[in-house]
DOTI-801975 format. One record per residue (C-alpha): residue number from 1; residue in one letter; x, y, z negated. Coordinates in Angstrom, 2 decimals, decimal comma, padded with zeros to 5 digits. Layout:
N
<site NUM; 'A'; <X; Y; Z>>;
...
***
This chain:
62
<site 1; 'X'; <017,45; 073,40; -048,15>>;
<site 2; 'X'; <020,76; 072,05; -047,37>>;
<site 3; 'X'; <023,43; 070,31; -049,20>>;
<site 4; 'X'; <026,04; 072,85; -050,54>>;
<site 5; 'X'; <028,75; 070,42; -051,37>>;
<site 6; 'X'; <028,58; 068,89; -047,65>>;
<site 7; 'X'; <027,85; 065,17; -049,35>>;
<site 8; 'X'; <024,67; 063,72; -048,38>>;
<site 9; 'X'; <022,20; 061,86; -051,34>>;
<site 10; 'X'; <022,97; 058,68; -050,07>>;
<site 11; 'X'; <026,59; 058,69; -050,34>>;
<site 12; 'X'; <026,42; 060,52; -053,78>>;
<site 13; 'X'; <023,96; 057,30; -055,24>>;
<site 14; 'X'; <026,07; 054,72; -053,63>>;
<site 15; 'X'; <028,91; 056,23; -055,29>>;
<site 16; 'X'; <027,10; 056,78; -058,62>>;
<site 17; 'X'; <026,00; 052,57; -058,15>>;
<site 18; 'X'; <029,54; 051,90; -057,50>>;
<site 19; 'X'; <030,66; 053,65; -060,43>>;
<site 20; 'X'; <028,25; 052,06; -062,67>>;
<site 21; 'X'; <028,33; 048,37; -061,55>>;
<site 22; 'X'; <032,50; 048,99; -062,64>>;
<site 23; 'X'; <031,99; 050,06; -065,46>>;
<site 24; 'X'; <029,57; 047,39; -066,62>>;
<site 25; 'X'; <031,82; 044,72; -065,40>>;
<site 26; 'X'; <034,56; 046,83; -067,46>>;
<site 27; 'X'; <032,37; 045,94; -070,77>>;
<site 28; 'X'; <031,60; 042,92; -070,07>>;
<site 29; 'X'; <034,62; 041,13; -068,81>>;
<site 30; 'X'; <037,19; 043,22; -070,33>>;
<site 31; 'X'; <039,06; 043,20; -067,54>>;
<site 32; 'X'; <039,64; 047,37; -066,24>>;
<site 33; 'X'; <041,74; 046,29; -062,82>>;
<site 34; 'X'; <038,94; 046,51; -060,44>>;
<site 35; 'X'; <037,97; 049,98; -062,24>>;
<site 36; 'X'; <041,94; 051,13; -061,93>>;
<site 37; 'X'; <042,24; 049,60; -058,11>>;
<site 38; 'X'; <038,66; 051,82; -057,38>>;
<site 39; 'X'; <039,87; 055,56; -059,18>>;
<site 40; 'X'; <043,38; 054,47; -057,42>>;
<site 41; 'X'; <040,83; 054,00; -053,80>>;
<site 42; 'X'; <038,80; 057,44; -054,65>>;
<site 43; 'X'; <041,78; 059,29; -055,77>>;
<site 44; 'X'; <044,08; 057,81; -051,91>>;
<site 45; 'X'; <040,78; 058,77; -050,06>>;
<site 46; 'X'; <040,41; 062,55; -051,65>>;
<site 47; 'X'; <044,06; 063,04; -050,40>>;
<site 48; 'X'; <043,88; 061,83; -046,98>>;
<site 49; 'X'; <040,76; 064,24; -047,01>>;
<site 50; 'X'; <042,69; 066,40; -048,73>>;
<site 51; 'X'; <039,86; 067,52; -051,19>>;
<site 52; 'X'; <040,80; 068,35; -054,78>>;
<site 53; 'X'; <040,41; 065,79; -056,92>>;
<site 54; 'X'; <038,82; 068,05; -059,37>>;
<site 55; 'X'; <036,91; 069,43; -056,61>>;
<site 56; 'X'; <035,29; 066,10; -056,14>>;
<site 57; 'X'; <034,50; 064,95; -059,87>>;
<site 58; 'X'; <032,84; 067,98; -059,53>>;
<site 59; 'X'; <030,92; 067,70; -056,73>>;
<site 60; 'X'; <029,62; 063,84; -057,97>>;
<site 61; 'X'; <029,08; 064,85; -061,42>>;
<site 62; 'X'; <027,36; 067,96; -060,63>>;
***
């Protein structure tokens, strides 16, 4: 069966990790810049894409 968002397993877990490891660094530093720089690096890659941004929080949270 194939993939109906077009976004392979891989790239959805190393994503997920990604999102994860910030957010525990988040709690335990304090510190939410690296968190703001990566949305601000997901949100410049949707556009150049040009994929929805709600169309992809979809997609990974689906």
């Amino acid at each position: 069966m194939s993939d109906p968002t077009g976004v392979a397993s891989a790239s959805v877990s190393t994503e997920a990790t990604t999102v994860y490891d910030s957010y525990v660094d988040v709690l335990e530093t304090g510190n939410v810049e690296a968190l703001q720089d990566y949305a601000r690096s997901v949100r410049a890659n949707a556009r150049q894409s040009q994929v929805d941004d709600r169309t992809r929080w979809c997609r990974l949270t689906s």
